[in-house]
C-alpha positions in Angstrom: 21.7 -4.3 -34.6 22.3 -3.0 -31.1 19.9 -3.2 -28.5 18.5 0.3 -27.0 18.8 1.5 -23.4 16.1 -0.3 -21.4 15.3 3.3 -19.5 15.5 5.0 -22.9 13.1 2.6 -24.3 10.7 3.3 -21.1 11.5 7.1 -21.9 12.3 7.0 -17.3 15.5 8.8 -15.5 17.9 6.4 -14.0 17.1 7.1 -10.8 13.2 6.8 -11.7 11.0 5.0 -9.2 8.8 2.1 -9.5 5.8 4.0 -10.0 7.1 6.3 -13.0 8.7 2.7 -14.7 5.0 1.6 -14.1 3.1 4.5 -15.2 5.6 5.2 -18.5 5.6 1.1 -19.2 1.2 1.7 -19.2 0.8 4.0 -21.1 3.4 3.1 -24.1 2.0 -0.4 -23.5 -1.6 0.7 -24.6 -0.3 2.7 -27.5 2.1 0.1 -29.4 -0.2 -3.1 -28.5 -0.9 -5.1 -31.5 -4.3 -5.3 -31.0 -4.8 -1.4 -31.1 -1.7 -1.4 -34.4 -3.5 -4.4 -36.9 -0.8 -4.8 -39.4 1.5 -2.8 -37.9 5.3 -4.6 -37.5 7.3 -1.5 -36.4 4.3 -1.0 -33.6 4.8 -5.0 -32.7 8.9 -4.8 -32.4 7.9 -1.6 -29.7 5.4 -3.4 -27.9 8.2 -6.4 -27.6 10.7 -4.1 -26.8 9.2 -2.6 -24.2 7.6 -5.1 -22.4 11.3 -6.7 -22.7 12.7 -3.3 -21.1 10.0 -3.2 -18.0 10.7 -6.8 -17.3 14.2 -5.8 -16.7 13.7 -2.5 -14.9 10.8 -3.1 -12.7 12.6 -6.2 -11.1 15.2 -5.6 -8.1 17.5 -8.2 -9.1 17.5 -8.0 -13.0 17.6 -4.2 -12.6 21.0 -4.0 -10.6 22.5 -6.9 -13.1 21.6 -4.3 -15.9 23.2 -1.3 -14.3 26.2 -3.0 -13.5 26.5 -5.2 -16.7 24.3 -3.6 -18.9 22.6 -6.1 -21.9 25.6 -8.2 -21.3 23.9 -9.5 -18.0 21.0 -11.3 -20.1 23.3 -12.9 -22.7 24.1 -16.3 -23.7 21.7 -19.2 -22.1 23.4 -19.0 -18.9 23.3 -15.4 -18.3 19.8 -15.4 -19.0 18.9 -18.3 -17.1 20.2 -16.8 -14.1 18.8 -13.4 -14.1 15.1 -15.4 -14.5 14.6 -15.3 -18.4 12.4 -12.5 -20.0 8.6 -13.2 -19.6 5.8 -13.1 -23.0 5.7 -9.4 -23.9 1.3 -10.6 -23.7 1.3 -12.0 -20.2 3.1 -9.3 -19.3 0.9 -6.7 -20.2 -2.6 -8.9 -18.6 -0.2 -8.9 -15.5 0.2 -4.8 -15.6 -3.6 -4.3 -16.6 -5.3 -7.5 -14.6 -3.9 -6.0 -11.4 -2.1 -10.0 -10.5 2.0 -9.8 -9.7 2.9 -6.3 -10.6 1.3 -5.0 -7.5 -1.9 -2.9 -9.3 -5.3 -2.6 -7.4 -6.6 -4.5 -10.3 -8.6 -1.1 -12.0 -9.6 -3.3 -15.0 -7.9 -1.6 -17.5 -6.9 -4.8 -19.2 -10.7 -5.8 -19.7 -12.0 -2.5 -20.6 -9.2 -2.1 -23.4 -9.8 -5.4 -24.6 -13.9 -6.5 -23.1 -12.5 -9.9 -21.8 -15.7 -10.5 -19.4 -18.3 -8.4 -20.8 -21.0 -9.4 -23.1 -21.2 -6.0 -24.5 -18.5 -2.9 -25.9 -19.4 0.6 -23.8 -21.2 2.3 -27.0 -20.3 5.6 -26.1 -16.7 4.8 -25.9 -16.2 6.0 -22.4 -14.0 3.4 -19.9 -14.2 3.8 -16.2 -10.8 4.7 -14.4 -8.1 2.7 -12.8 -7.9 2.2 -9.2 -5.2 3.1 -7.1 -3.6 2.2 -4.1 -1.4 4.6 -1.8 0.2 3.6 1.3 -0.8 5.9 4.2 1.5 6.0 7.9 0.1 7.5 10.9 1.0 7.7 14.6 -0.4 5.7 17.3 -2.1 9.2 19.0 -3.8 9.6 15.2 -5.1 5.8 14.8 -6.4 6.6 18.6 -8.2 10.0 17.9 -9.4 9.8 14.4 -7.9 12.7 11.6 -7.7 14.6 8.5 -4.8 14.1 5.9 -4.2 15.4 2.5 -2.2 13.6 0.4 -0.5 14.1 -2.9 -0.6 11.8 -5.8 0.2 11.9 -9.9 -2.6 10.5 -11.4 -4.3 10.7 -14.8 -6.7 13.0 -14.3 -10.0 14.8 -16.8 -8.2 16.5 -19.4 -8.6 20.6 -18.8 -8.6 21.2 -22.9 -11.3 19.0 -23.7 -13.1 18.6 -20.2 -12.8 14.7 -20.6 -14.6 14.4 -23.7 -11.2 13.7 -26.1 -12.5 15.9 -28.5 -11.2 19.3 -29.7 -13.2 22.3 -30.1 -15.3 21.9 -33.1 -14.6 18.6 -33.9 -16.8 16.0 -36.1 -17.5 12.4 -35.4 -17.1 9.7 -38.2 -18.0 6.4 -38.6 -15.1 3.9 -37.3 -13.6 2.4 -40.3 -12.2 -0.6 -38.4 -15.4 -1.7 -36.5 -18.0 -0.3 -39.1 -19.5 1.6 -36.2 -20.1 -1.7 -34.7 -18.0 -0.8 -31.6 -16.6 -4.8 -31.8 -14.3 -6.3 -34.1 -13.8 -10.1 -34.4 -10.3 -12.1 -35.0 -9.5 -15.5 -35.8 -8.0 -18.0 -33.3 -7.6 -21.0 -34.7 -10.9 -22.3 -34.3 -11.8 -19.9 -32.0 -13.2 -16.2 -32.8 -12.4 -13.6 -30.1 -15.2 -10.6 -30.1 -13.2 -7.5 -28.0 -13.4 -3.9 -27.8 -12.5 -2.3 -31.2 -9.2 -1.1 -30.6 -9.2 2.4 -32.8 -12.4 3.6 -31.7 -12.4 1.8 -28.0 -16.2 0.4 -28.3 -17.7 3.7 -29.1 -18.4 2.8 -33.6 -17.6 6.8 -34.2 -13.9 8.2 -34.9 -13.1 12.1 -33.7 -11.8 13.7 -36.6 -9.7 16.0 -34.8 -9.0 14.8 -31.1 -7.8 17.1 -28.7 -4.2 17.4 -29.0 -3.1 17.7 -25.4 -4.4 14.2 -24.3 -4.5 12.8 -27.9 -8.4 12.2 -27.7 -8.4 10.0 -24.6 -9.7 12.8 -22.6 -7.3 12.3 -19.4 -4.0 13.7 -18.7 -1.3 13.2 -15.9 -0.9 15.6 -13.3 -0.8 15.9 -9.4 -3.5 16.2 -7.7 -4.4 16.7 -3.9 -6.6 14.2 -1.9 -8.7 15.2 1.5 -8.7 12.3 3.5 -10.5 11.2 7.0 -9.5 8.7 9.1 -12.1 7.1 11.1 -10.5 6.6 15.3 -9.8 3.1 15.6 -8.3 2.4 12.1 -5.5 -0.6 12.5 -2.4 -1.6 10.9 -3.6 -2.9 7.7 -6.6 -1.3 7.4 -8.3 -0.3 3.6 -10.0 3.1 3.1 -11.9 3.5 0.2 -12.5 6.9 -1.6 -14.8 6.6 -3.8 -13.7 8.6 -7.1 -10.5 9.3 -6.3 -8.8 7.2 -8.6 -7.9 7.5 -12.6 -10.0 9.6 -14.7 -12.2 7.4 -17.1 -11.2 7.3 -21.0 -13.3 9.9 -22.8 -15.7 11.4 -19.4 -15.8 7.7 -18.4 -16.1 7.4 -14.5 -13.7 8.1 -12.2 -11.7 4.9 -10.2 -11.1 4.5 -6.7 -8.5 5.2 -4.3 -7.8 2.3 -1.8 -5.7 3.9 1.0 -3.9 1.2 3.4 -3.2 1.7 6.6 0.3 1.7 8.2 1.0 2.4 11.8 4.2 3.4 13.1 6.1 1.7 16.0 4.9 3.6 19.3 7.7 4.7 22.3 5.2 3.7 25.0 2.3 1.5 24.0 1.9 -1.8 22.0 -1.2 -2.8 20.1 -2.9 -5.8 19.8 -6.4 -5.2 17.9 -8.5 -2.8 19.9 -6.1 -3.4 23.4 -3.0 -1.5 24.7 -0.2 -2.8 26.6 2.7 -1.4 27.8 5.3 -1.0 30.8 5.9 1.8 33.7 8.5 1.3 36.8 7.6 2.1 40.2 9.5 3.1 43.3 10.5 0.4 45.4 8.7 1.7 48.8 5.4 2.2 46.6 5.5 -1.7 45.8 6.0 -2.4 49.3 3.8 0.5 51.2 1.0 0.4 48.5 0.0 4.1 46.7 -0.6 5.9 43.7 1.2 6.1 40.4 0.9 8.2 36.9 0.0 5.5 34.3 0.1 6.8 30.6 -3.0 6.3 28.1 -3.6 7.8 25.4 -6.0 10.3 26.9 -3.6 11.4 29.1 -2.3 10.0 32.4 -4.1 8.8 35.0 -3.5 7.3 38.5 -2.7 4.1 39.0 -3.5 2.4 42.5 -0.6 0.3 43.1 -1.6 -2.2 46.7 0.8 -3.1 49.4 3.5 -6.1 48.8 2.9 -5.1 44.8 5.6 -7.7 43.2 7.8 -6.9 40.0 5.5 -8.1 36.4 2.5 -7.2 37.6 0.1 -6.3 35.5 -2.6 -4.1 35.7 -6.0 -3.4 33.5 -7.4 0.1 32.9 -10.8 -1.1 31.3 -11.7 1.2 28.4 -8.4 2.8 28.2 -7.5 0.9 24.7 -8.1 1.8 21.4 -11.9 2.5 20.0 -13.9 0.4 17.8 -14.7 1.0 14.3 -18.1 -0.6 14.5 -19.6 0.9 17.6 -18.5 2.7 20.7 -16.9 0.1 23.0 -13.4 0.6 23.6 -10.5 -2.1 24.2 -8.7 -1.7 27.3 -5.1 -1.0 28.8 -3.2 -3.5 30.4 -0.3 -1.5 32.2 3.0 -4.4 33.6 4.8 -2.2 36.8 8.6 -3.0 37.4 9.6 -2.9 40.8 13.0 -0.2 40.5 15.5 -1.2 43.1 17.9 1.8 43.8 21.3 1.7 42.2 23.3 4.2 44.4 22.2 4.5 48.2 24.4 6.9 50.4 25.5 6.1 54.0 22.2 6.4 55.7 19.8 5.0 52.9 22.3 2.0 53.5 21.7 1.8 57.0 18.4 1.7 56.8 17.8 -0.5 54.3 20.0 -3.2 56.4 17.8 -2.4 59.6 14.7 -3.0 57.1 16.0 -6.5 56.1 16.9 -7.5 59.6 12.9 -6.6 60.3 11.8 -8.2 57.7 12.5 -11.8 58.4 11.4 -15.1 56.4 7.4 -14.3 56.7 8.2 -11.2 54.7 10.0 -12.6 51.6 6.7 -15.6 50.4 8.6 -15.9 47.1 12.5 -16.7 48.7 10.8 -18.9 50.8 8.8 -20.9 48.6 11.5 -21.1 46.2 14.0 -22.1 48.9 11.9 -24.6 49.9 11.8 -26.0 46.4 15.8 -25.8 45.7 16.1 -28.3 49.0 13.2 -31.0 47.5 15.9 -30.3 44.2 19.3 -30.7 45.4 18.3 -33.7 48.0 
């Protein structure tokens, strides 16, 4: 028997990203998982199938062998071997749900679906939300200053029909025939006997007798949703934001996950950023290094002047204390350290020439310390 299309298995376009293979591979994983489908085989060969599928598709390198070569890339020993092998259809779904390699904030789906850590099943059936992570990029000027963003995100979100409760209007409860109403149901291991969530009822011992048919009685649904976000001033590359409730909707009203927003700055024209200090690099006229005066230094308050002394030399570097970026923890700021670089003129017309050759002539050896000294040392080299 032929082997389906891995992105028709997933139920994903082509062209689907990473986070629709993850969210479609999720939520089929949770419906065909053994433990949820005792006794079920068809259920079983899905849950293999599709873990086999998203193994494929959510890797880089697996994922171009299959749309070049199709299942042919992943057969015979060698084939396999060298596209990495398929992992357990189990470990991979602890990987998706523990938050570990797949690149989840770890929203502990995995141990409320199946109670691995806690001592007790949630009675009333209700399961707190996944976390989520998104990637946020500002500028520089927004890191500097603080801001507002709003940002837009498909999450699974309360269910409108049944306002999170899974149930549809004028439903009853039953007792859960699987768990006796216990909310727990044990299974052999060997010698071991694993107590975990009761898969039909999820923990809560009663059975809705008519869930609501537009989230199939789990009392969330996917759609977009819009996030207000403020950025404190002085946030840094790297930086996690936590919004509190802004993550998944929880199974059946159960409370809301967070959102962990991390921080991403983007590479400034001007300035350079080491933790709460500024650096960067301005030229300067070669009569102002020599005569001494004032320059426009850029910060990120705006320019201000610079005093530049006599007999400046090129790569020197100035600080503008409290000119850097602001602290998150109190109100100190970091400062600017501006380097000048002397600008020699490149075209000089007939008079500039002249006198610029009457300068040098003026000059003489107690003018030029640096030629001198290094003079000095080339002699001690080359005798």
């Amino acid at each position: 028997m032929s082997k389906r299309d891995y992105y028709e298995v997933l139920g994903v376009a082509r062209t689907a990203g990473q986070e629709e293979i993850k969210r479609a591979y999720r939520k089929l994983a949770i419906k065909y998982h053994p433990d949820k489908n005792p006794g079920d085989a068809a259920a079983e060969a899905a849950f293999k199938e599709l873990a086999e599928a998203y193994d494929v598709i959510s890797s880089p390198d697996k994922r171009a062998a299959y749309d070049r070569y199709g299942h042919a890339a992943f057969q015979g020993a060698g084939a396999r071997s060298a596209a990495g092998g398929f992992h357990d259809p189990f470990d991979l779904f602890r990987e998706m749900f523990a938050g570990q390699s797949r690149g989840s904030m770890g929203g502990g789906i995995f141990e409320q679906f199946f109670n691995v850590g806690s001592e007790h099943a949630p009675r009333d059936g209700k399961q707190r939300g996944s976390d989520l992570r998104y990637d946020l990029e500002l500028t520089l000027e927004e890191a500097f200053s603080g801001c507002e963003k709003e940002i837009e995100i498909q999450k699974l979100d309360t269910c409108r029909s049944c306002d999170g409760s899974g149930a549809a209007k004028g439903s009853k409860t039953e007792r859960c025939s699987l768990c006796q109403g216990r909310g727990q149901v044990a299974t052999s291991r060997g010698f071991f006997q694993v107590v975990q969530t009761c898969p039909q009822c999820h923990g809560s011992g009663q059975i809705i007798d008519k869930p609501c048919k537009k989230c199939q009685g789990e009392g969330c649904e996917e759609r977009t949703s819009i996030i207000h976000l403020k950025i404190p001033a002085g946030v840094d590359e790297g930086a996690r934001l936590r919004s509190s409730g802004a993550g998944e909707a929880g199974i059946r009203g159960g409370a809301q996950g967070d959102l962990y927003v991390i921080i991403h700055l983007k590479k400034h024209p001007v300035f350079q950023r080491d933790n709460m200090d500024l650096y960067c690099q301005i030229p300067i006229p070669f009569s102002v290094a020599a005569l001494g005066g004032e320059v426009k230094a850029p910060t990120l308050s705006g320019p201000i002047e610079l005093k530049i002394p006599a007999g400046t030399q090129s790569a020197s570097t100035f600080c503008l204390r409290g000119s850097g970026m602001p602290s998150l923890q109190n109100t100190r700021r970091g400062d600017l350290y501006v380097r000048v670089e002397v600008e020699v003129p490149t075209r000089l017309n007939h008079e500039q020439r002249q006198a610029l050759e009457k300068f040098s002539q003026l000059c003489g050896e107690e003018n030029t310390p640096l030629h001198r000294s290094f003079t000095e040392r080339l002699k001690d080299f080359l005798s």
